[in-house]
PADREN-496707 format. One record per residue (C-alpha): residue in one letter; x, y, z. Coordinates in nm, 4 decimals, padded with zeros to 6 digits. Example, Ala and Ser with C-alpha at 12.3 -4.5 7.8 and 13.67 -1.06 7.14 Angstrom:
BEGIN
PT aa        X        Y        Z
PT  a  01.2300 -00.4500  00.7800
PT  s  01.3670 -00.1060  00.7140
This chain:
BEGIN
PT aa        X        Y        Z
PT  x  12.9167  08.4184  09.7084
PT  x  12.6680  08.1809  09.6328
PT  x  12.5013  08.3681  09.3894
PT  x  12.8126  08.4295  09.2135
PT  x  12.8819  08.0208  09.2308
PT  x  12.5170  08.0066  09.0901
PT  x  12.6105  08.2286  08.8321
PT  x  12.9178  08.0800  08.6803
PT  x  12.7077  07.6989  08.7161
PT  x  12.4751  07.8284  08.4856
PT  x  12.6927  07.9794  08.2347
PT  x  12.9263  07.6583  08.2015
PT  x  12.5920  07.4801  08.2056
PT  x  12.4709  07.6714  07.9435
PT  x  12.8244  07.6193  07.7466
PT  x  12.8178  07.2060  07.8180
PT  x  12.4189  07.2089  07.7528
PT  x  12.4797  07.1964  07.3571
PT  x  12.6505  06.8583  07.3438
PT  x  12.4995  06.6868  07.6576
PT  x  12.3699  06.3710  07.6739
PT  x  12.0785  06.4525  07.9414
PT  x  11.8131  06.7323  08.0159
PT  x  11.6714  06.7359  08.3609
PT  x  11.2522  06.7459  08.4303
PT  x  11.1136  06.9229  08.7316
PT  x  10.7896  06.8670  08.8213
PT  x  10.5748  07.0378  09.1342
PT  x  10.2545  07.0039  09.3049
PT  x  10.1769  07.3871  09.2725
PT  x  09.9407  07.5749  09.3799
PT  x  09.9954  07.4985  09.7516
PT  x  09.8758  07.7526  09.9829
PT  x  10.0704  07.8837  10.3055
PT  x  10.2002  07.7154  10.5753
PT  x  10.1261  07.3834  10.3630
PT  x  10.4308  07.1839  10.2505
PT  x  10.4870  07.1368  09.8449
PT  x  10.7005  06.8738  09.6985
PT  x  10.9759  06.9602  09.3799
PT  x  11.0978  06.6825  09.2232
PT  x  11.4000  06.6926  08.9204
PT  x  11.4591  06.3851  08.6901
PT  x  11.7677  06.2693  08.5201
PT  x  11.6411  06.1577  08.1306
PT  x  11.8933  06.0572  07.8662
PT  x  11.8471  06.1774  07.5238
PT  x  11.7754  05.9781  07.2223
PT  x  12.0594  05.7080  07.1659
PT  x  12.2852  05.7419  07.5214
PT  x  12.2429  05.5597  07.7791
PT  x  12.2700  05.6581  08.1582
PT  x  12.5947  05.5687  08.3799
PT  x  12.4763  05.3935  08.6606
PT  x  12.7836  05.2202  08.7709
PT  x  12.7694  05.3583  09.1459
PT  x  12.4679  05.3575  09.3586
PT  x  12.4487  05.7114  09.3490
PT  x  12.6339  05.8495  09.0087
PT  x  12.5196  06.1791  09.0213
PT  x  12.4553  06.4509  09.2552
PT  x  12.1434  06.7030  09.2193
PT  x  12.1891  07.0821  09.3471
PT  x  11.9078  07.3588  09.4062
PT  x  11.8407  07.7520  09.4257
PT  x  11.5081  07.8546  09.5782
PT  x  11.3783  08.1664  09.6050
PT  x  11.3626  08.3284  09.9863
PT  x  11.1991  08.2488  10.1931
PT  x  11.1001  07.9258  10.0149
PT  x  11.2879  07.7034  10.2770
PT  x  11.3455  07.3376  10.1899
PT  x  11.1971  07.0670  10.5151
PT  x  11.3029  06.7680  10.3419
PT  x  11.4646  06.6247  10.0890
PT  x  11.5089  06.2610  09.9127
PT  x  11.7623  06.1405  09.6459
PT  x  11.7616  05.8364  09.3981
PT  x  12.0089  05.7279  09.1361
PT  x  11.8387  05.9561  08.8828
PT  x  11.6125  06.1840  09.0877
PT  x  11.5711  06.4222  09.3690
PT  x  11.2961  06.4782  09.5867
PT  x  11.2467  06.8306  09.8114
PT  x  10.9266  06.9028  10.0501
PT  x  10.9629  07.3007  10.0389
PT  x  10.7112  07.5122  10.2659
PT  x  10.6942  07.9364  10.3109
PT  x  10.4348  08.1447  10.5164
PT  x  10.4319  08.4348  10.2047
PT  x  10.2380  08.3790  09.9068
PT  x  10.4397  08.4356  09.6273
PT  x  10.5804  08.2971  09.2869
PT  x  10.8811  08.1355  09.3502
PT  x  11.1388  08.0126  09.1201
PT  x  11.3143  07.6897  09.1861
PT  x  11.6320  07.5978  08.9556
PT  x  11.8165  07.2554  08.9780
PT  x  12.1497  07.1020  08.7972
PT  x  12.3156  06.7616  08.7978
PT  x  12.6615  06.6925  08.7903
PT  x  12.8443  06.3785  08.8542
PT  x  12.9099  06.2683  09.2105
PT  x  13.2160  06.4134  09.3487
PT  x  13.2479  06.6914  09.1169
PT  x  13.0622  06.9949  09.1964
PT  x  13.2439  07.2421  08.9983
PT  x  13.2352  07.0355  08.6764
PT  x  13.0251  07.1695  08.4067
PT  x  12.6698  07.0406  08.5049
PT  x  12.5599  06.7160  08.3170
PT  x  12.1721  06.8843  08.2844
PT  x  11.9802  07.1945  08.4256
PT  x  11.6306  07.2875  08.4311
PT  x  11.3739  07.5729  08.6090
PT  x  11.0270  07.5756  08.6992
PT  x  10.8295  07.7946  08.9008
PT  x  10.5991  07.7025  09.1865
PT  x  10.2864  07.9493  09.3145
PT  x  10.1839  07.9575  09.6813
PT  x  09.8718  08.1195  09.7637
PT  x  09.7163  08.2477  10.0966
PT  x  09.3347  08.0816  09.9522
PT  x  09.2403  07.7479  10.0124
PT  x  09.3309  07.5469  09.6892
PT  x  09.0862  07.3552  09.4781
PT  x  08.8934  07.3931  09.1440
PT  x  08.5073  07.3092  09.0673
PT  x  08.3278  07.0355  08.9189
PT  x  08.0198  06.9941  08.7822
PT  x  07.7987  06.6482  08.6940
PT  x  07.4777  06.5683  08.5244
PT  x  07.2641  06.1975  08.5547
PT  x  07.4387  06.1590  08.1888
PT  x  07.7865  06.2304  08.3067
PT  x  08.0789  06.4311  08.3918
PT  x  08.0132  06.7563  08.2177
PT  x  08.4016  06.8802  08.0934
PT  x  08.4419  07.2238  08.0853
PT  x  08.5178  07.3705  07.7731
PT  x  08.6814  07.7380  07.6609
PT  x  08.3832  07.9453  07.7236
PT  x  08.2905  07.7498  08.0606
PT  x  08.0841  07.4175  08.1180
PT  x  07.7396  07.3629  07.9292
PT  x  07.4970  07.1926  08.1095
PT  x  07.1232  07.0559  08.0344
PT  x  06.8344  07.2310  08.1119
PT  x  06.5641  07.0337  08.3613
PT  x  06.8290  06.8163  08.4847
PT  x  06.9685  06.7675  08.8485
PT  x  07.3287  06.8966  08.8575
PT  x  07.5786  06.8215  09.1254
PT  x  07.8268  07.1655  09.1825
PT  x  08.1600  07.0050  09.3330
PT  x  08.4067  07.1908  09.5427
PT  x  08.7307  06.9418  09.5000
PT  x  08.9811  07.0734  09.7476
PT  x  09.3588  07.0599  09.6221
PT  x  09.5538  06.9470  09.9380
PT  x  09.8327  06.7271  09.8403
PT  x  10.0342  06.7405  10.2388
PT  x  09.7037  06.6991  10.4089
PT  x  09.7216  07.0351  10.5444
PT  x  09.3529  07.0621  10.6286
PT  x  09.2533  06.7648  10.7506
PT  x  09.1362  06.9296  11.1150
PT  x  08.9922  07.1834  10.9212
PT  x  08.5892  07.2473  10.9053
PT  x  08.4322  07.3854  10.6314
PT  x  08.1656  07.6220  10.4990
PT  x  08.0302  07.7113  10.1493
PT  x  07.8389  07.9199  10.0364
PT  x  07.7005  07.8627  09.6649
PT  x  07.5323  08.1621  09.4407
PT  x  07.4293  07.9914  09.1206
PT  x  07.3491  08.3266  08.9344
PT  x  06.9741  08.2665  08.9127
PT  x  06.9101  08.4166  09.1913
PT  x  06.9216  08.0994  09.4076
PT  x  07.1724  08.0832  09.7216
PT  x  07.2809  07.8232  09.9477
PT  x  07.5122  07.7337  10.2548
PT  x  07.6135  07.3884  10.3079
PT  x  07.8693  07.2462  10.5473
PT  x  07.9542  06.9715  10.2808
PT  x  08.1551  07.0422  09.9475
PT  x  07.8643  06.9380  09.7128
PT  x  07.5023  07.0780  09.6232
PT  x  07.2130  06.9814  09.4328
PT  x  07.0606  07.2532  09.1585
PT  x  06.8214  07.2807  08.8715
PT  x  06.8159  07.5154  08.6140
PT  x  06.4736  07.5283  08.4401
PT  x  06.5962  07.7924  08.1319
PT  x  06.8417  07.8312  07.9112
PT  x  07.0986  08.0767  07.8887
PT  x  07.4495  08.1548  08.0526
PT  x  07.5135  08.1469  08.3902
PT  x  07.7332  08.3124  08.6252
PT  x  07.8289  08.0065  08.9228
PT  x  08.0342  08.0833  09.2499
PT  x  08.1241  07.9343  09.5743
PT  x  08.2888  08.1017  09.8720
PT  x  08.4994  07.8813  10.1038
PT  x  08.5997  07.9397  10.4871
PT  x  08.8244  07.7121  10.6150
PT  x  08.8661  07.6875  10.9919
PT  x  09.1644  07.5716  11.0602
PT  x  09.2053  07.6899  11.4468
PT  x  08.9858  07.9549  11.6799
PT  x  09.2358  08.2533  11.4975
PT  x  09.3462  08.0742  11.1980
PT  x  09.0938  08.0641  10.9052
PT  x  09.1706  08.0440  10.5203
PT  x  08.9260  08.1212  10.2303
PT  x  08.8480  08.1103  09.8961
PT  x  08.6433  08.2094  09.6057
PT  x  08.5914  07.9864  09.2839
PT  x  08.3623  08.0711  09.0020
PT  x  08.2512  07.9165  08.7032
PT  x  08.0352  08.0467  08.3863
PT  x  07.8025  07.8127  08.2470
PT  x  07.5585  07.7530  07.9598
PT  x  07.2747  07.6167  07.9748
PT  x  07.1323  07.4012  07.7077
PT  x  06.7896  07.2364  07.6204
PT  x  06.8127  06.8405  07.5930
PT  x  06.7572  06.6626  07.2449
PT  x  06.4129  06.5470  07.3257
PT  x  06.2212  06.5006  06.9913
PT  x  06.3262  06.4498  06.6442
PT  x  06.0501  06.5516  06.4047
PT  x  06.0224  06.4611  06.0022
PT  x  05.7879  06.6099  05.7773
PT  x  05.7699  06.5466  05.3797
PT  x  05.6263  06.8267  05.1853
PT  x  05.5203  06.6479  04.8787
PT  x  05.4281  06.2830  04.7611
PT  x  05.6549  05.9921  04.7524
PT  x  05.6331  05.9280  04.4365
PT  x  05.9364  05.7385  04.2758
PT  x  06.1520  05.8983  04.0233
PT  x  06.0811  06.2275  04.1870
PT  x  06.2280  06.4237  04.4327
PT  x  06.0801  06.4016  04.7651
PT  x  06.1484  06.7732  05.0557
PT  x  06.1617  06.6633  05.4245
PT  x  06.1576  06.9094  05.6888
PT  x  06.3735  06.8212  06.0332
PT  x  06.3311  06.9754  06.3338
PT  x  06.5467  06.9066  06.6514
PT  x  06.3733  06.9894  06.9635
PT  x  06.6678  07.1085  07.1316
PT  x  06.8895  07.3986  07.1720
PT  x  07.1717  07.4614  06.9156
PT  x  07.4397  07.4578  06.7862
PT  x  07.3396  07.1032  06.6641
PT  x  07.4900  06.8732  06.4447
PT  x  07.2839  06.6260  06.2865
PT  x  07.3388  06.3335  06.0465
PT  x  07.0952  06.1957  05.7933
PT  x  07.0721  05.8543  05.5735
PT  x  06.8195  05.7224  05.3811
PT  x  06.8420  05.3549  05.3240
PT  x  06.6224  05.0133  05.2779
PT  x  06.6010  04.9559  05.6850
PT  x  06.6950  05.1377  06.0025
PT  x  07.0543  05.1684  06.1168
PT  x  07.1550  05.1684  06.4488
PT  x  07.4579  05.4020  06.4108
PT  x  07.5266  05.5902  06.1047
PT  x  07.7719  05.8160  06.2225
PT  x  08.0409  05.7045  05.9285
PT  x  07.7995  05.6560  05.6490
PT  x  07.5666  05.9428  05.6758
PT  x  07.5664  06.3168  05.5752
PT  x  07.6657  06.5433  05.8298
PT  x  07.4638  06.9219  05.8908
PT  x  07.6259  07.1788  06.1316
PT  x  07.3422  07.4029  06.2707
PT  x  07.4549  07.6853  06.4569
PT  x  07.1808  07.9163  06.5428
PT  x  06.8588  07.7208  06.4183
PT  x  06.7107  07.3733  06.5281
PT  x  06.5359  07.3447  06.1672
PT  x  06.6944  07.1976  05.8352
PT  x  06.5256  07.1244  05.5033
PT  x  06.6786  06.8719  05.2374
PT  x  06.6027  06.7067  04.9183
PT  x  06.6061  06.3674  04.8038
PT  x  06.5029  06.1766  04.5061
PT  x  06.4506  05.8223  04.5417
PT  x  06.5713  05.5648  04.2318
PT  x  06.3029  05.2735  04.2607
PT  x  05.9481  05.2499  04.4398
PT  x  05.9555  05.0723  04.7765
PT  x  06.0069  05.0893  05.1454
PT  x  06.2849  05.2848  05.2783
PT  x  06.3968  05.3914  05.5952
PT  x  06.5226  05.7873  05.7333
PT  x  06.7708  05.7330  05.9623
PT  x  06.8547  06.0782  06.2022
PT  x  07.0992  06.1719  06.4450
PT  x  07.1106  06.5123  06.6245
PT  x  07.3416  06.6211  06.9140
PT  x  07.4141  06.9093  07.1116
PT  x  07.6827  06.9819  07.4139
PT  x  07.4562  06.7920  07.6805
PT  x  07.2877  06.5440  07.4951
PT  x  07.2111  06.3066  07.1730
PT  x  06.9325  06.1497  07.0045
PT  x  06.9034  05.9123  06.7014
PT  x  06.5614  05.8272  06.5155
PT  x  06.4107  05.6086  06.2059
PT  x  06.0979  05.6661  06.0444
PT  x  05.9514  05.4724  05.7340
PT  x  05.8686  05.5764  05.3822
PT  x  05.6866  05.4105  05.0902
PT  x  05.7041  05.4808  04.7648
PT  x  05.5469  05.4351  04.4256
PT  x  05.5475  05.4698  04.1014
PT  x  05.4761  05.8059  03.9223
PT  x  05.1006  05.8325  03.8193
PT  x  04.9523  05.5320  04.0520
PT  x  04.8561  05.7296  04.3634
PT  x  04.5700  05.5794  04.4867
PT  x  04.3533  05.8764  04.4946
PT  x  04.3804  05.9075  04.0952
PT  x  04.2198  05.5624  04.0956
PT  x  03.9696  05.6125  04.3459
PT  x  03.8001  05.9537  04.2294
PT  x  03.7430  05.8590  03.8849
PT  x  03.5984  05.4696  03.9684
PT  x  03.3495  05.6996  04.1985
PT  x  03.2867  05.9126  03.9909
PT  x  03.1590  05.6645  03.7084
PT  x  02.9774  05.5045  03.9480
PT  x  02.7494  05.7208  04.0353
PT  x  02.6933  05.8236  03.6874
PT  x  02.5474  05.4818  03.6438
PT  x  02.3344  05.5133  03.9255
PT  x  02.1447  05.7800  03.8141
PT  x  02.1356  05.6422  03.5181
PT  x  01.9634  05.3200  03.6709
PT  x  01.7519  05.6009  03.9257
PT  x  01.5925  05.7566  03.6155
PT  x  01.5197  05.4943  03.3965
PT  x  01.3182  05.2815  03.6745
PT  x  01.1784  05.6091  03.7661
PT  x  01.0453  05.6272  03.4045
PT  x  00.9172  05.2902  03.3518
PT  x  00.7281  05.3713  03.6904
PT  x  00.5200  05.6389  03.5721
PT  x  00.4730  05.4868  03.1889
PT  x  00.2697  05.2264  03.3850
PT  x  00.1022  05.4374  03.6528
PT  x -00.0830  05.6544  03.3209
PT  x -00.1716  05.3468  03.1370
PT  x -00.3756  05.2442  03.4281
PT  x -00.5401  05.5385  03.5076
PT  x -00.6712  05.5567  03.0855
PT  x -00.7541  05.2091  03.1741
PT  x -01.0491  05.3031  03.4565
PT  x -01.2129  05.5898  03.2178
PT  x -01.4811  05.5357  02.9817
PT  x -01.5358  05.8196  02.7579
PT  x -01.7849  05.6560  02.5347
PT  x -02.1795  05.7152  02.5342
PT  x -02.3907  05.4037  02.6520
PT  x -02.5850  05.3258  02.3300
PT  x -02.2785  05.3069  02.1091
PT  x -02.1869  05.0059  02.2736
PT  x -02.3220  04.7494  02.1036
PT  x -02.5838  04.4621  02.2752
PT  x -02.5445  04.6530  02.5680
PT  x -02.9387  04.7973  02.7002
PT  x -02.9761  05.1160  02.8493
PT  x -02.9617  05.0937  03.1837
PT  x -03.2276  05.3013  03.4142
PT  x -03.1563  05.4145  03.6972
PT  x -03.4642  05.3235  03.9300
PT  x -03.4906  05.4464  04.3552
PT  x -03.6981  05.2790  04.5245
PT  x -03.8641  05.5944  04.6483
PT  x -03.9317  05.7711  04.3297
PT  x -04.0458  05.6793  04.0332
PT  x -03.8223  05.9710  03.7753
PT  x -03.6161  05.7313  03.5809
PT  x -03.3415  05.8882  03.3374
PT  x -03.2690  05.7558  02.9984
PT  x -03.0873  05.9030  02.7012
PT  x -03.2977  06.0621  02.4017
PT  x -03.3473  05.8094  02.1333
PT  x -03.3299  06.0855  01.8757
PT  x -03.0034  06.2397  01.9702
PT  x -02.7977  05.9448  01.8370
PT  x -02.6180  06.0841  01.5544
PT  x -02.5365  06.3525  01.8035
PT  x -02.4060  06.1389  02.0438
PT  x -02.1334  05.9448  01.7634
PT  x -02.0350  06.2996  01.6575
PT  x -01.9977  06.4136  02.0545
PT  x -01.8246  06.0419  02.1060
PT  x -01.5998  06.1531  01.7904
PT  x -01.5483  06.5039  01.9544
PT  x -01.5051  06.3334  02.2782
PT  x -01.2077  06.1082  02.1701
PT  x -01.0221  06.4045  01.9777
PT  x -01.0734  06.5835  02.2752
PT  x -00.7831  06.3273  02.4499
PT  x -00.5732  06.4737  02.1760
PT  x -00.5598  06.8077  02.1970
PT  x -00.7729  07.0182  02.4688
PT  x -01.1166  07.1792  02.3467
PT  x -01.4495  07.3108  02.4756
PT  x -01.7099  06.9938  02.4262
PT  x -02.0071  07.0763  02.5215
PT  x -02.2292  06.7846  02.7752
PT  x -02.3790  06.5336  02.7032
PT  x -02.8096  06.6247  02.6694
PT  x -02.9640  06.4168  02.8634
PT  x -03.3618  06.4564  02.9185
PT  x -03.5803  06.3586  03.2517
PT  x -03.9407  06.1949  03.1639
PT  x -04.2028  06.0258  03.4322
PT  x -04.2290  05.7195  03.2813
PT  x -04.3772  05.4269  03.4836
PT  x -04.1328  05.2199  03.6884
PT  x -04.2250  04.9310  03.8467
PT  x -04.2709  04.9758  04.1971
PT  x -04.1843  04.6865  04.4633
PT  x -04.3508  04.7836  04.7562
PT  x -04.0565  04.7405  05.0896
């Protein structure tokens, strides 16, 4: 019988639903698990231009179908809402249905009607959560990315809207799928994972609720690990010469996929996300680019690179110059002349230095006989000890001019000249007694 009330409620519902005024919102705390109470709540909204009747305290009258053995423990009605605390021992998916109609009228056609489903479980309820020193770490489709090197706090966060466990104690075990296990008493742990790469994260959960009442649970989690932004590196390949285009090399120590942001301009910036060029990187951490600068000057590179887990943003400065004045294109020619001149310099002193050391030694040599030097008297050579004196042959004059002549052509070019005769006679010496 009621089903067949239930029946025909919905079907005029469904008839009056096309030009009503309202639609009804029902809204649960599910998942609860067994033996916990859950709370249903329906809404009375008007659609866009009525307005609600409210001239009574209570206008309207809310009516509900639960699925067995979903049993409602309490219930509490507004003007424009209902309230029901439902509770079952089975866990199941239950479907809860609710309709309005005004008060007094229960077999009018229902003013608004609505469904919704709620899911009990025998597990102990919750969901994990995960936190680095830089923040809450959301988890995304593929699971929650992380930073390498970096305490992270694994969360369990128990879902218990009735206080159902609130004698309960607790145990948890925690595999972090590196091979590391732990069992804490507390719903929180401390790990570090030193490499990257995708991780497989689970916690079991025993409840103890009485000496032969326990609940449990398993919750798992995939995550990826990721190497912080730690270094931004910039490398030009070529000069900076203005009016030319200058190659930089950037590499992002970090893991990808990256996306970086680069801007070139007169001084650093301290954010450029809106006026800068953005780079996607997916699978490398290295980018080259080319850029050709208008004027000579200082300028500025301005860099941003993030990842999933972390974010850096760098400036390094650039001079430029104008084509054809780099300073090594002075500098090697200017010493290059120099030391031309200086051995210039080197080998003309050297020169003058030896033009003056062979005029000297042609100074100290004589080459001419003793008599044809004129007033000047043959000189004998006397010992005190002997009484041989030597003196040229008078006779052999003319010889001597012609061997002088001989002798001076002989400077000139190099010839056999034969010695100078010279003849030994006793002749008497005087003789100074010692």
């Amino acid at each position: 019988m009621a089903s067949l009330q239930l029946l025909l409620l919905l079907s005029s519902a469904v008839l009056s639903g096309r030009c009503s005024q309202y639609y009804l919102v029902l809204d649960t705390d599910s998942p609860i698990t067994t033996g916990a109470r859950g709370m249903v709540q329906a809404r009375l909204v008007s659609r866009a231009g009525a307005r609600l009747e409210a001239a009574q305290p209570q206008p309207y009258t809310f009516h509900w179908y639960l699925d067995s053995p979903l049993a409602i423990v309490g219930r509490w009605e507004r003007s424009l809402s209902c309230s029901i605390a439902v509770r079952t021992q089975a866990p199941k998916v239950y479907t809860l249905r609710a309709w309005v109609t005004r008060d007094g009228c229960h077999w009018c056609p229902p003013l608004a009607h609505a469904s919704s489903k709620l899911y009990v479980t025998d597990s102990v309820v919750g969901t994990l959560s995960l936190m680095q020193p830089n923040g809450s770490t959301m988890p995304s489709t593929s699971g929650y990315e992380l930073a390498t090197q970096t305490p992270t706090k694994v969360s369990f966060v128990r879902y218990d809207p009735s206080d159902y466990f609130h004698t309960a104690t607790f145990r948890y075990t925690w595999h972090f799928g590196d091979g590391e296990r732990t069992v804490t008493n507390e719903s929180y742990v401390l790990h570090i994972y030193p490499t990257p790469g995708i991780y497989q994260l689970h916690v079991d959960v025993l409840a103890y609720l009485s000496h032969s009442q326990q609940k449990t649970g398993v919750y798992g989690a995939s995550l990826k690990l990721l190497d912080a932004i730690k270094e931004i590196e910039v490398k030009t390949i070529n000069t900076t010469h203005a009016d030319h285009r200058m190659d930089f090399y950037l590499y992002t120590n970090g893991s990808p996929p990256l996306k970086m942001c680069w801007l070139i301009s007169r001084n650093c910036v301290p954010v450029i996300e809106h006026r800068c060029h953005p780079v996607e990187l997916y699978r490398s951490s290295a980018y080259n680019l080319s850029y050709t600068f208008s004027e000579p000057g200082s300028y500025s590179f301005n860099v941003r690179a993030e990842n999933s887990v972390s974010a850096l943003q760098v400036c390094y400065k650039i001079s430029t110059m104008q084509s054809g004045t780099n300073p090594v294109w002075v500098i090697v020619p200017c010493v290059t002349l120099l030391t031309i001149i200086l051995l210039f310099v080197l080998s003309i002193a050297m020169r003058s230095s030896n033009a003056r050391k062979d005029a000297i030694e042609v100074a100290d040599f004589d080459f001419s006989p003793v008599t044809d030097k004129p007033g000047q008297e043959a000189r004998v050579l006397c010992r005190r000890n002997t009484q041989i004196c030597c003196i040229p042959r008078r006779p052999l004059q003319d010889q001597s001019y012609n061997h002088s002549a001989r002798e001076v052509h002989a400077l000139l070019k190099f010839s056999h000249t034969p010695l100078q005769d010279y003849t030994q006679r006793p002749e008497a010496c005087p003789f100074r007694p010692l």
